[in-house]
C-alpha beads as a LAMMPS data file, in Angstrom:
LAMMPS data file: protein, C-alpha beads

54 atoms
53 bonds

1 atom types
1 bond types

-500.0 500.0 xlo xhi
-500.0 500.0 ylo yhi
-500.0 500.0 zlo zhi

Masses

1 110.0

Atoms # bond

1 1 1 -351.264 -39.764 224.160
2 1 1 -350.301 -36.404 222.700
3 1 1 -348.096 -33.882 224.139
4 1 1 -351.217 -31.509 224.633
5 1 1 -353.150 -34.146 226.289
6 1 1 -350.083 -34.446 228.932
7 1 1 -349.328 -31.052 229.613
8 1 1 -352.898 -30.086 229.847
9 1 1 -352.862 -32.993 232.564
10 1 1 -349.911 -32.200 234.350
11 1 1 -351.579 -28.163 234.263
12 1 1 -354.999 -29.427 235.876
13 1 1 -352.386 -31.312 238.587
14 1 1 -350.988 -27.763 239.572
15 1 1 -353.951 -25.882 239.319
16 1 1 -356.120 -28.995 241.367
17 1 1 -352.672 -28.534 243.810
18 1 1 -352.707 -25.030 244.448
19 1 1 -356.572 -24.874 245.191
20 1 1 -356.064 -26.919 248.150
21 1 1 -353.146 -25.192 249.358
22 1 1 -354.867 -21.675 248.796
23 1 1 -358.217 -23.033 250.399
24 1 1 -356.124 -24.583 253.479
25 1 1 -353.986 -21.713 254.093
26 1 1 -357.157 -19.555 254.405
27 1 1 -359.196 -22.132 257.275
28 1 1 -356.072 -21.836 258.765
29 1 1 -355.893 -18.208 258.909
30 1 1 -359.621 -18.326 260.205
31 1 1 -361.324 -17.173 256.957
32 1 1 -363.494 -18.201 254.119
33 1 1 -361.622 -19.321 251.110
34 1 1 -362.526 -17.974 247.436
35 1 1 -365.651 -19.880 246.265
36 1 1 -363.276 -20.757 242.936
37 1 1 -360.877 -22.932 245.441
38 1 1 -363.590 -25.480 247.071
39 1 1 -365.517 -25.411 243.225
40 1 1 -361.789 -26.469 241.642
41 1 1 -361.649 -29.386 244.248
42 1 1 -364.950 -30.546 243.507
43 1 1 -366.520 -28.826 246.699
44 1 1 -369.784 -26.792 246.596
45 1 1 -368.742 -23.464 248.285
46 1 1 -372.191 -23.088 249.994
47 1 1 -371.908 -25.947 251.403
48 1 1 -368.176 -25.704 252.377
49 1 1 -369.322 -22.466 254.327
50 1 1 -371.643 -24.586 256.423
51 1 1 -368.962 -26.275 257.933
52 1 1 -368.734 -25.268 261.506
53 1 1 -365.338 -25.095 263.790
54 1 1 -364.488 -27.739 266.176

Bonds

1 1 1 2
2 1 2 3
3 1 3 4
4 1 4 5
5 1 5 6
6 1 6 7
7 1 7 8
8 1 8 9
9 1 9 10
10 1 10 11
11 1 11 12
12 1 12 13
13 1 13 14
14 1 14 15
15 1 15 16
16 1 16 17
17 1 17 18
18 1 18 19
19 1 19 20
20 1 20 21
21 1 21 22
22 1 22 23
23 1 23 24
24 1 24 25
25 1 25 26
26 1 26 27
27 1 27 28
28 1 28 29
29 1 29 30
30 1 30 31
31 1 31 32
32 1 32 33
33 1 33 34
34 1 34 35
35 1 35 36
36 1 36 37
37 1 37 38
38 1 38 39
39 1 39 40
40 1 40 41
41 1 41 42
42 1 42 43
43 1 43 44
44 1 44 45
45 1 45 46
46 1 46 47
47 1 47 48
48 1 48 49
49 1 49 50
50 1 50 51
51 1 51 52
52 1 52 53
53 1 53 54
């Protein structure tokens, strides 16, 4: 495995890793996250806006 092929994995790690701590911190501040957060963690954000509260 090259040294590009690792660091571009290790990048896609942080960016997959911030997504979900972007798109968590915003349900738990009570608002939508950006539709590039769910699509990054393989979520469709129209239907990730469907998703009622408890």
């Amino acid at each position: 495995m090259s040294n590009r092929k690792i660091f571009s994995a290790i990048g896609d790690l942080f960016t997959t890793f911030g997504s979900a701590v972007a798109a968590s911190r915003a349900v738990e501040a009570g608002r939508k996250p950006r539709a590039d957060d769910p699509r990054k963690l393989g979520m469709d954000p129209a239907v990730f806006n469907r998703i009622g509260r408890f």
